[in-house]
C-alpha positions in Angstrom: 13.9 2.3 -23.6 15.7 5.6 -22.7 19.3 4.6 -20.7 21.2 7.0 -18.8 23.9 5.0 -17.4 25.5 6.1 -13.9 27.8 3.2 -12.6 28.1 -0.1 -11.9 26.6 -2.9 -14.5 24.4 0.3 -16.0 27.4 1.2 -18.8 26.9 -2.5 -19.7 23.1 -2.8 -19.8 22.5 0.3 -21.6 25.1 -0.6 -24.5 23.6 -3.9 -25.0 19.8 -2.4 -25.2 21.3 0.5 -27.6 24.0 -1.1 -29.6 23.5 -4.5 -29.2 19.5 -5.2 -29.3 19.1 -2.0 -30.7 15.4 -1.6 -28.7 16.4 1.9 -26.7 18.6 4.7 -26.8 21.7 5.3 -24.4 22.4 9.2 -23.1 25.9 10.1 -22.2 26.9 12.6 -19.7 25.9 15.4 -17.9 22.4 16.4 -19.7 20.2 19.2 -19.3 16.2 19.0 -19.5 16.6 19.7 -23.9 19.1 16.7 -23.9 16.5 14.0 -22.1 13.6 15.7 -23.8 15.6 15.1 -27.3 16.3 11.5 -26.3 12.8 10.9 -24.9 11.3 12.1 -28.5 14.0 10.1 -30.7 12.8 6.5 -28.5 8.8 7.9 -28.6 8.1 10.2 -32.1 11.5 9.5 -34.4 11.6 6.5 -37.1 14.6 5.3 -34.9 11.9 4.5 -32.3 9.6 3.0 -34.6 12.0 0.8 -35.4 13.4 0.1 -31.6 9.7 -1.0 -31.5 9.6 -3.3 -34.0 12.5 -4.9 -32.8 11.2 -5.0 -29.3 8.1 -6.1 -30.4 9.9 -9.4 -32.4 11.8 -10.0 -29.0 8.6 -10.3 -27.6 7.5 -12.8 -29.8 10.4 -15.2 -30.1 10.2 -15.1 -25.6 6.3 -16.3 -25.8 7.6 -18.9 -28.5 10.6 -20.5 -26.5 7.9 -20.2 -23.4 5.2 -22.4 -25.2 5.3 -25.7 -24.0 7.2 -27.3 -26.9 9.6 -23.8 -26.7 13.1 -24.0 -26.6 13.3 -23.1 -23.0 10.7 -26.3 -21.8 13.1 -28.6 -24.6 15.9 -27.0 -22.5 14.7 -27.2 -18.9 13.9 -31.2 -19.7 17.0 -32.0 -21.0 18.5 -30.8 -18.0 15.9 -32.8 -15.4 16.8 -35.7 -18.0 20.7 -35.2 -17.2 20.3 -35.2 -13.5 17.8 -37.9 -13.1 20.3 -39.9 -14.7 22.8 -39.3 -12.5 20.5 -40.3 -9.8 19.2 -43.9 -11.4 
């Protein structure tokens, strides 16, 4: 993922995909048509992007684990019906 940040919640998003998760690349400032290009082929050709891959790619992964029916997310989402039905017995 290529980020070029303008305002609002952008600044934030784009430094957690580039320094945070590390799957995409932030731009900064005023950039030309070299500048994108040179970010574009960094995220697409570069090793960095190989790597952004990777990472994106074991993202992927551990989301279609936590989805699967005994995922953390369905554990989650019946602990919490379990914590409001009781409330409701």
């Amino acid at each position: 993922m290529v980020c070029w940040p303008d305002f609002g919640d952008q600044r934030v998003n784009a430094r957690y995909v580039s320094c945070v998760w590390r799957v995409g690349l932030r731009l900064e400032g005023e950039l030309g048509r070299e500048g994108v290009e040179k970010g574009v082929r960094r995220v697409m050709v570069g090793e960095e992007g190989r790597a952004m891959r990777e990472r994106a790619m074991d993202f992927k992964r551990r989301i279609e684990d936590s989805l699967m029916e005994d995922g953390s997310c369905s554990s989650s989402l019946k602990e919490l019906v379990d914590l409001i039905m009781s409330f409701i017995d």
